[in-house]
N, C-alpha and C positions, 0 to 999 in steps of 0.2 A: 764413621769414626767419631766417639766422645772428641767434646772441646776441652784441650787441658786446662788448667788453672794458670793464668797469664803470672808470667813472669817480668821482672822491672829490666827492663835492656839500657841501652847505653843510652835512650833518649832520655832522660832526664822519667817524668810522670808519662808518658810513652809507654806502648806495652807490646809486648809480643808473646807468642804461648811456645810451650816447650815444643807441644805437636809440629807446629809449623820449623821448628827448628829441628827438631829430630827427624820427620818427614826427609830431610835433603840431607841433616847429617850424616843419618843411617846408611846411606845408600855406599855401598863400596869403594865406588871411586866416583869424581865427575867427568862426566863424560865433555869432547871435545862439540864445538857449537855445532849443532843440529838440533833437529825439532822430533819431536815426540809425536808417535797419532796413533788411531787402530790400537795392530794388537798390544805393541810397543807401551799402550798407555795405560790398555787392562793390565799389563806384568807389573807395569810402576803401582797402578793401584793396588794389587795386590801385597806388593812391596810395601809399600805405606801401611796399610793396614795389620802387615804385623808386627810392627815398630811400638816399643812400648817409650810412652811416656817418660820413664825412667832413664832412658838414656842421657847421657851426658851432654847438657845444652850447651855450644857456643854461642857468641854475641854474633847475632842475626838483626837486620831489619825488614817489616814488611808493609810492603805499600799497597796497594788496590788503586783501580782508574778505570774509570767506563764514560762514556758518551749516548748521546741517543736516549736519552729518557722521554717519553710520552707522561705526560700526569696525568694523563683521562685513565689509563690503564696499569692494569696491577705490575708489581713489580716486586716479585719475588726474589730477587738477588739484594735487595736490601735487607732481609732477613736473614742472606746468610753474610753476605759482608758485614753486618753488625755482631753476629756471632763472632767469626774469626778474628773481632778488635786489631785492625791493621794499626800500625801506625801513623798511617797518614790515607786520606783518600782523596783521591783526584776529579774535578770534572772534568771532561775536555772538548767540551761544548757541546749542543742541541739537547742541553741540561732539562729545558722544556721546547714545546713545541706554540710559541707564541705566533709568528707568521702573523705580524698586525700593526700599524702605523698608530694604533691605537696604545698608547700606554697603560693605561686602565687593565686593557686584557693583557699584556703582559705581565703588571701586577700581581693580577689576579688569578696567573695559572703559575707564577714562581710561589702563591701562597699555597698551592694547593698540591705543591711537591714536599714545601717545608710541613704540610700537618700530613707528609705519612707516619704514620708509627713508628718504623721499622726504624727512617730518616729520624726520629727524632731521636733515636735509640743512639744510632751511629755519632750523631753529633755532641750525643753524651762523652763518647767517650776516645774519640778520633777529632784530631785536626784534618780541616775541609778546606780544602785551596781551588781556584780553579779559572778558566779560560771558557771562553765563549765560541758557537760556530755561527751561522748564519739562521739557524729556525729562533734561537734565544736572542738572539741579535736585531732580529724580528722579519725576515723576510726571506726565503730561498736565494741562494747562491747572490746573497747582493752583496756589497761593498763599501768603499767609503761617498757612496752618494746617497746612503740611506736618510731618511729626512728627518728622523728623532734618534738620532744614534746616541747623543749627548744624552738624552731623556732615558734612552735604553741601555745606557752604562750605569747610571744610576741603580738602576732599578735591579740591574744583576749584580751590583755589589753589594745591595740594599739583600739582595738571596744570599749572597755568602758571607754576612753580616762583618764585613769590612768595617771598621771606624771611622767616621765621618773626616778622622783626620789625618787619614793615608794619604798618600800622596796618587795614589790610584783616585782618588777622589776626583783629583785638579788634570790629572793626566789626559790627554788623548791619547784613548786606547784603553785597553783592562790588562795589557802584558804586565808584568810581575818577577819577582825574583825574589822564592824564600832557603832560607839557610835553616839545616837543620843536624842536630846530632853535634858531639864533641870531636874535639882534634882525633884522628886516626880513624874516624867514622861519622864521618860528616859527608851530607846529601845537600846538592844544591840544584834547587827546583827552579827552571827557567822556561814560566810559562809565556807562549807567543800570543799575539791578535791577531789572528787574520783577517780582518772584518774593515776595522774603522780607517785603516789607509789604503784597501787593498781598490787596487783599480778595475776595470772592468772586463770581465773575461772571455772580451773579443781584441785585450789590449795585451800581444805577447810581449809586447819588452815596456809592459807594464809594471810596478809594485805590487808588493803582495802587504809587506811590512812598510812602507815607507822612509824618510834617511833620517827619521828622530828613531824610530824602534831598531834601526840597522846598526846605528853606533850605541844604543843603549846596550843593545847584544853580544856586539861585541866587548863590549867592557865589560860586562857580567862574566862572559867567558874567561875575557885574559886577564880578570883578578880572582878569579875564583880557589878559595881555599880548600873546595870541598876535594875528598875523593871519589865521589859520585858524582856525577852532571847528569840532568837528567834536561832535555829540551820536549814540551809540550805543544805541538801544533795542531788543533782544531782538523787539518787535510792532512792526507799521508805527504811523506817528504821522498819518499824513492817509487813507490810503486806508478808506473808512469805513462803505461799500455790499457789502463780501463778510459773510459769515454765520460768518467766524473771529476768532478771537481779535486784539485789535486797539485803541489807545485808545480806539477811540470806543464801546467796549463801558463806558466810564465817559465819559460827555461833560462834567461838570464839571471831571475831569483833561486832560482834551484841549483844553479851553478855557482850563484855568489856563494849562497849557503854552504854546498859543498866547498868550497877555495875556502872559505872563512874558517871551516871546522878542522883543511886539510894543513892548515899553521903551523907548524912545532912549538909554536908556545901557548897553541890552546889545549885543552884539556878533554881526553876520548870521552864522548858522550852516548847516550843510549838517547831516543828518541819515541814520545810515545805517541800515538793519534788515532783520532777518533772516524765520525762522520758516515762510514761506508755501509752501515746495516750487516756488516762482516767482521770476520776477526781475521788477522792471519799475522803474519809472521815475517821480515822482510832482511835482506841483511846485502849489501852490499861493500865485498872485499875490497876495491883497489882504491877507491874516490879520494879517500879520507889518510889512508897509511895504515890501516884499523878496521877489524872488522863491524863497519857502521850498522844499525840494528833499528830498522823503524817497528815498534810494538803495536799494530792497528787491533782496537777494542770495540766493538758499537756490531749490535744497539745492547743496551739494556733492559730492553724489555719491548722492541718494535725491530726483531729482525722480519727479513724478508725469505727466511730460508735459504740467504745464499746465491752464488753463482759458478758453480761446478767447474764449469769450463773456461772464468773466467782466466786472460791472461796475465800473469805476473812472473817476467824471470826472474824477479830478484826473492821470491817467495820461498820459504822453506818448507816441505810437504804440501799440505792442501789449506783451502780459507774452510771453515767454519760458520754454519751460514746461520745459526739457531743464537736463542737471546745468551748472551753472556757478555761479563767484563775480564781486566786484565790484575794479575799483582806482579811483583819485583820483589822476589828475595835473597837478600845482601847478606853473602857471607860475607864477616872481617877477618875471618882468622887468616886466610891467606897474605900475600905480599903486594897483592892484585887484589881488589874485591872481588869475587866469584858471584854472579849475579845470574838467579834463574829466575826467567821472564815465563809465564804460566800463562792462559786461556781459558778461562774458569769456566762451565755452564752457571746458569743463574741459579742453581743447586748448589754450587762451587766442586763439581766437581771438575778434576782437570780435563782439558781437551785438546791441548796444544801445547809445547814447551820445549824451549830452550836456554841450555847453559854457557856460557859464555864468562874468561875474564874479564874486565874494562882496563887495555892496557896498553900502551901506543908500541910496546915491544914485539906487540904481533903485527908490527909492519909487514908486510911481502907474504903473510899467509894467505 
């Protein structure tokens, strides 16, 4: 499918294209939250494809987010996420693949992500925000006892060319929170750290965040103006039955988590994360009052093919084991934001999806 000719949306010099709006507009009605696959996803394509450009755009937003970047290796999905001009694009950590107490080679492989092409293209024209995992962090599944971690915040702020006089500067940790879009369509991006306080994972009623990032969060939450929330975790936060790195490897933080979001005066959020060399799809009904949504995206360009058999009940359909990232696109015309969460191949073509309101009304569904 031709890229339409981007149109001005609600984010101010932001951009979104008709296609991506007409793609979800077209479609007859939305469907209730479940996941897309198989054949289910040749009919959508097929559907999409005979959508013409000409249909009547509403005010849509769209995001992108991937994990798991390799710099040694190609990475074709930057060519097509720069094509589709998202609005915004997400890291969500193992950005590169540094694994080195050495600063220097950290450095020097976040420079040789920032001279891809493709990367330079997107940054032309997309705001780039983003959170760290443990390989960009600089070592496999380590924690807050890593020995240059101050040195290695740096350095990956110094990659998402941060301001020397941000307050992520002075912080411990890289956790963040950016505001985006005007009153009636406003996203509020609540990226986490899991790295720099988290404790050590043979320690269960360990941290994962620590009690400075615990009440930063929760304040972010219960002022938040947006009608979007969007929470960024480096580890999945529901899937709980794989033998990897993941909240539930500390169940008192994954429970705080859940109690903290399950409030009535905080606001339903969607959840995206990275890490797993997989993609899938996760949603858990009762925890929260709301049907809660972990979006798992990775790798972008270093999967492993997957794990078939893996288990996960909280999973909708099947994981996706080939290179691909994730998008989130925001209807506003609704009363509820209408949000279709997508599985791209690093072609962008769809492979996984579901639709979902963001709305604490669907209590008890």
């Amino acid at each position: 499918m031709q890229n339409a000719a981007p149109v001005l949306g609600a984010w101010g010099n932001l951009q979104c294209t008709r296609n991506e709006t007409a793609m979800r507009k077209g479609l007859p009605n939305w469907p209730g939250p479940r996941c897309w696959h198989a054949q289910e996803m040749r009919t959508l394509l097929s559907a999409f494809a005979l959508l013409s450009c000409s249909l009547s755009a509403g005010e849509t937003t769209f995001i992108t987010f991937a994990s798991c970047h390799k710099e040694s290796r190609p990475a074709p999905a930057f060519e097509t996420i720069a094509a589709q001009r998202p609005d915004l694009f997400i890291w969500m950590g193992d950005n590169i693949y540094g694994d080195s107490d050495d600063i220097e080679v950290l450095v020097q492989k976040y420079r040789k992500a920032l001279a891809r092409p493709a990367y330079q293209r997107l940054m032309q024209t997309t705001e780039i925000i983003g959170t760290w995992d443990d390989h960009d962090y600089g070592a496999n599944d380590v924690g807050k006892e890593f020995s240059i971690k101050e040195q290695s915040q740096q350095a990956f702020l110094d990659f998402l060319q941060v301001p020397m006089d941000s307050p992520r500067r002075s912080r411990r940790g890289v956790y963040a929170c950016h505001d985006y879009g005007e009153e009636g369509q406003s996203v509020r991006v609540i990226l986490l750290d899991t790295r720099y306080h988290r404790d050590s994972l043979d320690s269960a009623n360990g941290t994962i965040l620590g009690e400075e990032q615990w009440r930063w969060l929760e304040e972010k939450l219960k002022t938040s103006p947006a009608r979007v929330n969007l929470i960024v975790s480096s580890i999945q936060c529901l899937a709980a039955e794989h033998r990897f790195e993941k909240w539930a490897n500390f169940p008192k933080e994954r429970q705080r988590l859940l109690d903290l979001l399950a409030r009535p005066e905080m606001p339903p959020v969607v959840i995206l994360s990275g890490d797993r060399h997989l993609a899938e799809i996760s949603v858990e009904d009762k925890a929260v009052g709301y049907p809660l949504y972990d979006i798992t995206t990775s790798s972008l360009n270093s999967s492993f093919g997957g794990n078939a058999t893996e288990t996960n009940s909280l999973r909708l359909g099947e994981n996706y084991g080939a290179n691909n990232y994730g998008s989130l696109t925001i209807d506003w015309d609704r009363r509820a934001p209408v949000i279709t969460a997508t599985v791209h191949s690093e072609r962008g073509r769809p492979v996984r999806a579901t639709t979902f309101t963001l709305d604490r009304s669907q209590e008890g569904q």
